[in-house]
C-alpha positions in Angstrom: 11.7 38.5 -73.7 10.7 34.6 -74.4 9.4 32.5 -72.2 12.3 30.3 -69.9 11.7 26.8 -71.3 11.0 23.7 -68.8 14.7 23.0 -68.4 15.8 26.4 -67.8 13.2 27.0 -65.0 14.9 23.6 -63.5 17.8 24.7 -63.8 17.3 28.3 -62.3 15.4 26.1 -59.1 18.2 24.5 -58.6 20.5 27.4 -58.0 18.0 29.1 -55.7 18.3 26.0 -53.7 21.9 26.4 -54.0 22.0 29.9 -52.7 19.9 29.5 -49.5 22.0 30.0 -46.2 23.0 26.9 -44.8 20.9 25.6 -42.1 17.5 27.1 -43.7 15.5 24.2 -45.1 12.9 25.2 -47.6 9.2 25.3 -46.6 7.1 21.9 -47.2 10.5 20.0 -47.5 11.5 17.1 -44.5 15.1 16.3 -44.0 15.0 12.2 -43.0 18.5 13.0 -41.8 18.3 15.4 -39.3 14.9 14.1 -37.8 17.2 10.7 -37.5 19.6 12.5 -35.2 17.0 14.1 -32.7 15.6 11.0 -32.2 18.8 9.1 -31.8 19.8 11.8 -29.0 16.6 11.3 -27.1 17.2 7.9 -26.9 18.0 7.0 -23.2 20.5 4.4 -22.2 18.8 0.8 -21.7 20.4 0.0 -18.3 18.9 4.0 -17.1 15.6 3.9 -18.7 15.2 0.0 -17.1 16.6 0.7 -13.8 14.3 4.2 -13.2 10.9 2.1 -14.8 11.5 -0.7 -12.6 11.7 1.4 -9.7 8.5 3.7 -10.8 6.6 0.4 -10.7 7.6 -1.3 -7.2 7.0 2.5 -5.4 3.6 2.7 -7.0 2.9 -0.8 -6.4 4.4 -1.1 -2.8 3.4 2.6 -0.6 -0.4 1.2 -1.1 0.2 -1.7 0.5 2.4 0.3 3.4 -0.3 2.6 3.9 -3.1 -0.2 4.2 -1.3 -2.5 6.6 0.3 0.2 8.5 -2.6 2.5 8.7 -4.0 0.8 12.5 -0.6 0.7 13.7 0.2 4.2 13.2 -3.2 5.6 14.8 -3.4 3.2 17.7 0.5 3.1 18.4 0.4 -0.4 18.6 3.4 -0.6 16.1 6.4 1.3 14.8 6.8 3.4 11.2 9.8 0.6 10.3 7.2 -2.4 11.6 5.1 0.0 9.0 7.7 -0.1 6.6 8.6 -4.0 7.1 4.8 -5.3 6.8 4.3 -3.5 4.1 7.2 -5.2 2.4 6.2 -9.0 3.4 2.7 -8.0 1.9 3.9 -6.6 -1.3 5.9 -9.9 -1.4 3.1 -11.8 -1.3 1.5 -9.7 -4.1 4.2 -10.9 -6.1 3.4 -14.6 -5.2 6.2 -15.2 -3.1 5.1 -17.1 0.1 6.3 -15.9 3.5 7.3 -18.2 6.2 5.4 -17.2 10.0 4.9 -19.2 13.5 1.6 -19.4 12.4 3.1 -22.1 8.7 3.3 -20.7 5.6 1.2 -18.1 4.0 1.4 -18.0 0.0 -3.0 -16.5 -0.6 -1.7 -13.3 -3.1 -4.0 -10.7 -3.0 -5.2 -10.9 -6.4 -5.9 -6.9 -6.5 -2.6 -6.0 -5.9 -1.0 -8.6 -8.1 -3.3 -6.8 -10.5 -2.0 -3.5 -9.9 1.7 -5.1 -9.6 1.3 -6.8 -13.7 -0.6 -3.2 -14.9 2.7 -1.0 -13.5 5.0 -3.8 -15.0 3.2 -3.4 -18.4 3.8 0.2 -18.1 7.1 -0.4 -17.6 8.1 -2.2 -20.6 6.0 0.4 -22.5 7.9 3.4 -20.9 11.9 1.3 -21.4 10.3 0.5 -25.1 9.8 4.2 -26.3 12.9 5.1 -24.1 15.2 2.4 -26.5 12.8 3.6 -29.9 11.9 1.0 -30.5 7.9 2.3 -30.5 5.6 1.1 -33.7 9.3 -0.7 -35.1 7.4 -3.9 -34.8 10.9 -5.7 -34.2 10.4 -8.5 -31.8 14.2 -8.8 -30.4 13.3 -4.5 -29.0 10.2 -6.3 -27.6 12.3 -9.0 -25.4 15.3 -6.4 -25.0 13.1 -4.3 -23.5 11.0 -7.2 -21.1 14.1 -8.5 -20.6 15.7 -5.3 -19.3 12.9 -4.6 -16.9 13.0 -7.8 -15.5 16.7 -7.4 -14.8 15.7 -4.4 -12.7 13.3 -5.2 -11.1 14.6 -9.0 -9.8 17.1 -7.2 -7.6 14.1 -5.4 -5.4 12.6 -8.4 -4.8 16.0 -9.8 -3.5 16.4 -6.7 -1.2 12.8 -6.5 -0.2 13.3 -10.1 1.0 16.1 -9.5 2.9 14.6 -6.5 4.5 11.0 -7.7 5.5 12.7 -11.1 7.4 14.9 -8.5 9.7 11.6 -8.2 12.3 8.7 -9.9 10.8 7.7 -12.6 8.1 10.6 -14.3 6.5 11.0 -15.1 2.6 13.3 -16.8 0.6 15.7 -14.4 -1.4 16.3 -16.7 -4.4 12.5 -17.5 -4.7 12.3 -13.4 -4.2 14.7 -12.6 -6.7 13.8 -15.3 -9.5 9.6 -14.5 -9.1 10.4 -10.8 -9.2 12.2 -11.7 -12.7 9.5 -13.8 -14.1 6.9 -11.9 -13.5 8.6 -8.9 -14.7 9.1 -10.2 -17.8 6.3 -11.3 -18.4 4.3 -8.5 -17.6 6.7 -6.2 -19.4 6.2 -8.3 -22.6 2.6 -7.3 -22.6 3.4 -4.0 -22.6 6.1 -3.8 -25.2 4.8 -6.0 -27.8 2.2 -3.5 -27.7 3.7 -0.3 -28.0 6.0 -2.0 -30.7 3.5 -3.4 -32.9 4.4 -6.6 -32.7 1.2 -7.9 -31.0 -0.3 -6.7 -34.0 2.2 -8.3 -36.4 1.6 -11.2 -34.8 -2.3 -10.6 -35.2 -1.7 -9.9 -38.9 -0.1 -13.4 -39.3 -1.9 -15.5 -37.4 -5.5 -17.5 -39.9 -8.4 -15.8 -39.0 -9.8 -18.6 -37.5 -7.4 -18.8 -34.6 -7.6 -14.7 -34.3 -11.4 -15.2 -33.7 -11.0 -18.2 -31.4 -8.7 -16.5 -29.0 -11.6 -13.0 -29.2 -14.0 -15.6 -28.3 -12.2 -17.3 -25.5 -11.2 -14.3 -23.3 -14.7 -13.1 -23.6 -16.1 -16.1 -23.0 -13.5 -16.0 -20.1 -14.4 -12.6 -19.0 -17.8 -13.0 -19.1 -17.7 -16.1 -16.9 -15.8 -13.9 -14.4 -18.1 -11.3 -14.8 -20.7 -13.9 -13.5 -18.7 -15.2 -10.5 -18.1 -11.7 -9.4 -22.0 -11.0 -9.5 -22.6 -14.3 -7.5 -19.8 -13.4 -4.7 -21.0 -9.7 -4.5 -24.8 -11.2 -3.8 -23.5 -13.8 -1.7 -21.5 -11.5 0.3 -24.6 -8.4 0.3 -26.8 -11.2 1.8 -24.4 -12.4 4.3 -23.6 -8.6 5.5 -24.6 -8.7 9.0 -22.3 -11.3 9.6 -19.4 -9.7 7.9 -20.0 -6.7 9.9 -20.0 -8.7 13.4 -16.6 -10.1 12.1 -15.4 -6.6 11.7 -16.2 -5.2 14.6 -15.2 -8.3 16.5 -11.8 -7.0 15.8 -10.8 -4.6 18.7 -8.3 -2.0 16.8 -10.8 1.0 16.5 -11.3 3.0 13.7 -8.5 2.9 11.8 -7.8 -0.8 12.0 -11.0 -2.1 11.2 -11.1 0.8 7.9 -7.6 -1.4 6.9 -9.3 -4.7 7.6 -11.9 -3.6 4.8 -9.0 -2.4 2.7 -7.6 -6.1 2.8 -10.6 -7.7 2.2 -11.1 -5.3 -0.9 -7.8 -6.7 -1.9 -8.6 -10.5 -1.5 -11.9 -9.5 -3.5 -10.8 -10.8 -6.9 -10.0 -13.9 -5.0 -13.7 -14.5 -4.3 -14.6 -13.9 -7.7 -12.4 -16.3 -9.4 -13.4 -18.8 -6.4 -17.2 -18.1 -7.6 -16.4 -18.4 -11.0 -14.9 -22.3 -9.8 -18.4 -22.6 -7.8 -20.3 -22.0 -10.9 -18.4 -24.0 -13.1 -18.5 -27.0 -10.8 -15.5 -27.8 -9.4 -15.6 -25.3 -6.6 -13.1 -24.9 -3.9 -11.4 -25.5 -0.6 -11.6 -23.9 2.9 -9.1 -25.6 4.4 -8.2 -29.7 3.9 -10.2 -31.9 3.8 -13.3 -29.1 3.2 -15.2 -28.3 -0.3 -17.7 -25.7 -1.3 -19.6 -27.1 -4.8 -23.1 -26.8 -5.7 -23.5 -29.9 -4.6 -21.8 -30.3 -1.5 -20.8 -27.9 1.0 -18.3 -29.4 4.0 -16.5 -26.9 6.0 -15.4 -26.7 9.1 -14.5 -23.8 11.4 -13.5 -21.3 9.4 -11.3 -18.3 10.7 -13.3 -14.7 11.2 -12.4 -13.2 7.5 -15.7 -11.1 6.3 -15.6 -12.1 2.8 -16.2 -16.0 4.0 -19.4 -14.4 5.5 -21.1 -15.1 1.7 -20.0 -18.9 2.0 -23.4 -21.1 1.1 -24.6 -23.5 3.6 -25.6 -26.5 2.1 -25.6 -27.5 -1.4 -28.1 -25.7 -4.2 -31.6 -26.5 -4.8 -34.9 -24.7 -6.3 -34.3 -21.7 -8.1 -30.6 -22.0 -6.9 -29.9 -25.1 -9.4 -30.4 -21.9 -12.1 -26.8 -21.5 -11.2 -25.7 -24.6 -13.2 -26.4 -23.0 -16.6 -24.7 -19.7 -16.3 -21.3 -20.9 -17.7 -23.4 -22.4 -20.6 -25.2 -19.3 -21.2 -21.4 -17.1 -20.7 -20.3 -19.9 -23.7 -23.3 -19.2 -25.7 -23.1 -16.0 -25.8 -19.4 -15.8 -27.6 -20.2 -18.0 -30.0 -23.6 -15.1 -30.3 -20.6 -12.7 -30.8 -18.4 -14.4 -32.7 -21.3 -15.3 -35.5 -22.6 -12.0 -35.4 -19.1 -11.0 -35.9 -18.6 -12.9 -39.1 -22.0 -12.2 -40.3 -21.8 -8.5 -40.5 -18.0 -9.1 -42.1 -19.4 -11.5 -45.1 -22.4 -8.6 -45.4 -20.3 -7.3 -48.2 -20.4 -10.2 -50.3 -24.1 -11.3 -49.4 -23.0 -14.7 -48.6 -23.0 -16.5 -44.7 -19.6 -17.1 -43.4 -18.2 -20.6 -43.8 -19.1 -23.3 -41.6 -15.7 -24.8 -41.1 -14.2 -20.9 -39.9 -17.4 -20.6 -37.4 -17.3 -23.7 -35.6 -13.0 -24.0 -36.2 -13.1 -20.4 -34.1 -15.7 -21.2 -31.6 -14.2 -24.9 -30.2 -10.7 -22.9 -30.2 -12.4 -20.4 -28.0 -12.8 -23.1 -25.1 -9.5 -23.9 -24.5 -8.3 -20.4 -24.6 -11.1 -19.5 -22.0 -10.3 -22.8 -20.3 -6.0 -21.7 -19.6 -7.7 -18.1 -18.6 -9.0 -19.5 -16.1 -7.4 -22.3 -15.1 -4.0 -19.4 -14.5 -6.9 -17.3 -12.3 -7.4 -20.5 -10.3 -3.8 -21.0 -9.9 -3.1 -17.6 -8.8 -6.4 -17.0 -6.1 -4.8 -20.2 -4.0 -2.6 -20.7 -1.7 -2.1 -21.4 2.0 -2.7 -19.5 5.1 -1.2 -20.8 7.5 -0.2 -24.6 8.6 -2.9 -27.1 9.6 -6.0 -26.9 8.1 -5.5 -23.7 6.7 -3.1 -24.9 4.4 -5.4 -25.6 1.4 -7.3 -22.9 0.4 -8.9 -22.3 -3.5 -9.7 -24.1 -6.2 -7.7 -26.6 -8.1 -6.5 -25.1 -11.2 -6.9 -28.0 -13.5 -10.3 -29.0 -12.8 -11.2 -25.6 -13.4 -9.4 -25.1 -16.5 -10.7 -28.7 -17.8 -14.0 -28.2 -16.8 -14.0 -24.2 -18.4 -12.8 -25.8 -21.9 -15.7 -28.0 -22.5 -18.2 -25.9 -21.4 -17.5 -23.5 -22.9 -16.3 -24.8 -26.1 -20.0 -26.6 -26.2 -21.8 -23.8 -25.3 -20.1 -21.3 -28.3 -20.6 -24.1 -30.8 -24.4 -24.0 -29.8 -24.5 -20.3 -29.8 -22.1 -19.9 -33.4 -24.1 -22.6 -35.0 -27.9 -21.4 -33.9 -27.0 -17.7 -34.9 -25.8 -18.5 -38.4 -28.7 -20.9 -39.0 -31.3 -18.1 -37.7 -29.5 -15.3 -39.3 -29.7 -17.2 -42.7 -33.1 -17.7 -42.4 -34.2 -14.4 -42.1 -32.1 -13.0 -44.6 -34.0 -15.4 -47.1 
């Protein structure tokens, strides 16, 4: 018998194909089609898959809060499980940023650590409604909005509803600012989330000149690194100020249990301090109350009320070894632009030749600005008031700090960008 030729073993193939049962596919072989149809059924419905994340995020975000400010009024029975229920919703509302409205004036001071945990469970959420919609790795940014957007639309009703529930016995906010915060931040914080899990952060990232790709790297770790400091500064000032933290706790007569939830608080006001730190640091500094300021070089406050993290305050403006403070935010500065060169250095290693002057020093002054909005938005969002009177201006002023963060910082990674390329081309010759 000969040999089949090329086109008769085709043709032969062809038939075998032909002949398999229907719905056996043959090994090695994908079927675009069918895989298209599992995925489509998996798919959930927008409004479901928005409605149930939304929810996920304000039950994980809200029963901490419960259990904190609840905890001494359960033990001691000085309190009720719906005053439980009810205080736990004015302080997830001020979480949020939405000021509540007491006998004793307005109190609008978030705790920064739950807002934190608030904007990570939103993130989640707009990941979560993302893959739910398929709309993972598509890099399509309308899926990225559909899906903020969806979240937020979900989630703006619970503020409404928390609102109206907290003012029925306790502190009273506004609805509409409730429902309209609830839908900003939302949406915001979902965005993060799904431009992520979409790809379209890193579409963007793709597009964007490399020089404003390395400015924004060095900005939020110059940023970081400046809050890194702060928090370093409030943790020593706080350590060396203990015993009269302690005397504030236990000045507060609510046993066990309520002074454990007085720590919890002030564990949530902590990134407060630290951003209020960072301001000292930088210059600007802060407020106590009006007509007060804590800077390095002045300190005028008055009586303050009996919170423990005020224990770390300074008393009197810095002088000695203290005035070592000043040129932290320099050094933070100076060490991004130290990154960022050593960045570019190691990427022009393959070509043996330094990287340009005009990419170095275009990426480090954008890094200044971008660590000066950072935080100037922290400053922002650690203020507020706590009461009427003089209690009514507490934090930093955002602007200052933002201003005063852009030039130092921009200065300090030029002098760090510029001094590591000239060293580093040195050596290499």
């Amino acid at each position: 018998m000969s040999p089949d030729t090329p086109e008769q073993t085709r043709r032969s193939g062809a038939v075998a194909a032909d002949e398999r049962p229907a719905g056996r596919v043959a090994a090695g072989r994908r079927v675009a089609a069918a895989r298209s149809d599992r995925s489509s059924r998996a798919r959930a419905p927008l409004a479901v898959a928005a409605a149930v994340a939304a929810i996920g995020a304000a039950l994980t975000s809200y029963l901490p809060v419960t259990l904190v400010l609840g905890l001494g009024q359960l033990t001691e029975d000085a309190g009720s499980f719906t005053g439980a229920l009810r205080a736990g919703l004015a302080g997830w509302l001020l979480g949020h940023g939405v000021p509540l409205r007491t006998d004793a004036g307005p109190i609008g001071l978030a705790p920064l650590a739950l807002t934190a945990l608030v904007i990570w469970r939103l993130a989640r959420a707009g990941v979560h409604v993302s893959r739910a919609i398929g709309a993972r790795g598509g890099r399509s940014p309308r899926a990225a909005l559909i899906a903020a957007g969806a979240v937020a639309a979900g989630y703006a009703p619970l503020g409404v509803l928390a609102a109206l529930l907290a003012g029925t016995g306790g502190p009273a906010a506004s609805p509409v600012r409730a429902g309209v915060t609830f839908a900003l931040l939302g949406a915001l914080a979902a965005l993060v989330g799904s431009v992520r899990i979409t790809g379209v952060a890193a579409l963007f990232a793709d597009r964007a000149p490399a020089v404003l790709r390395d400015g924004v790297r060095t900005g939020l770790v110059a940023g970081l690194l400046l809050l890194a400091a702060g928090a370093g500064a409030a943790g020593l000032a706080v350590a060396t100020g203990g015993g009269d933290a302690a005397d504030m706790i236990g000045a507060y007569r609510t046993g066990v249990a309520g002074q454990a939830g007085i720590i919890l608080i002030s564990l949530a006001y902590a990134p407060n301090a630290m951003v209020w730190s960072t301001s000292y640091l930088l210059g600007p500094g802060f407020a106590v109350g009006t007509d007060t300021a804590v800077r390095t070089s002045e300190v005028s406050v008055g009586a303050l009320p009996a919170v423990p993290l005020l224990a770390g305050l300074p008393r009197g403006p810095v002088d000695g070894l203290g005035a070592a403070l000043l040129a932290v935010p320099v050094l933070a500065g100076m060490a991004a632009g130290w990154l960022l060169a050593r960045r570019l250095v190691r990427l022009a290693a393959d070509t043996r030749t330094p990287p340009a002057w005009r990419q170095l020093l275009g990426s480090a002054a954008i890094g200044g600005p971008v660590a000066g909005v950072l935080l100037g938005a922290a400053a922002a969002l650690s203020g507020g008031p706590l009461g009427g009177g003089r209690l009514a201006e507490m934090g930093p002023v955002a602007w200052q700090v933002g201003a005063v963060t852009a030039a130092v910082v921009a200065a300090g990674a030029l002098l760090g960008a510029a001094a590591t390329r000239t060293f580093t081309r040195s050596a290499a010759r």
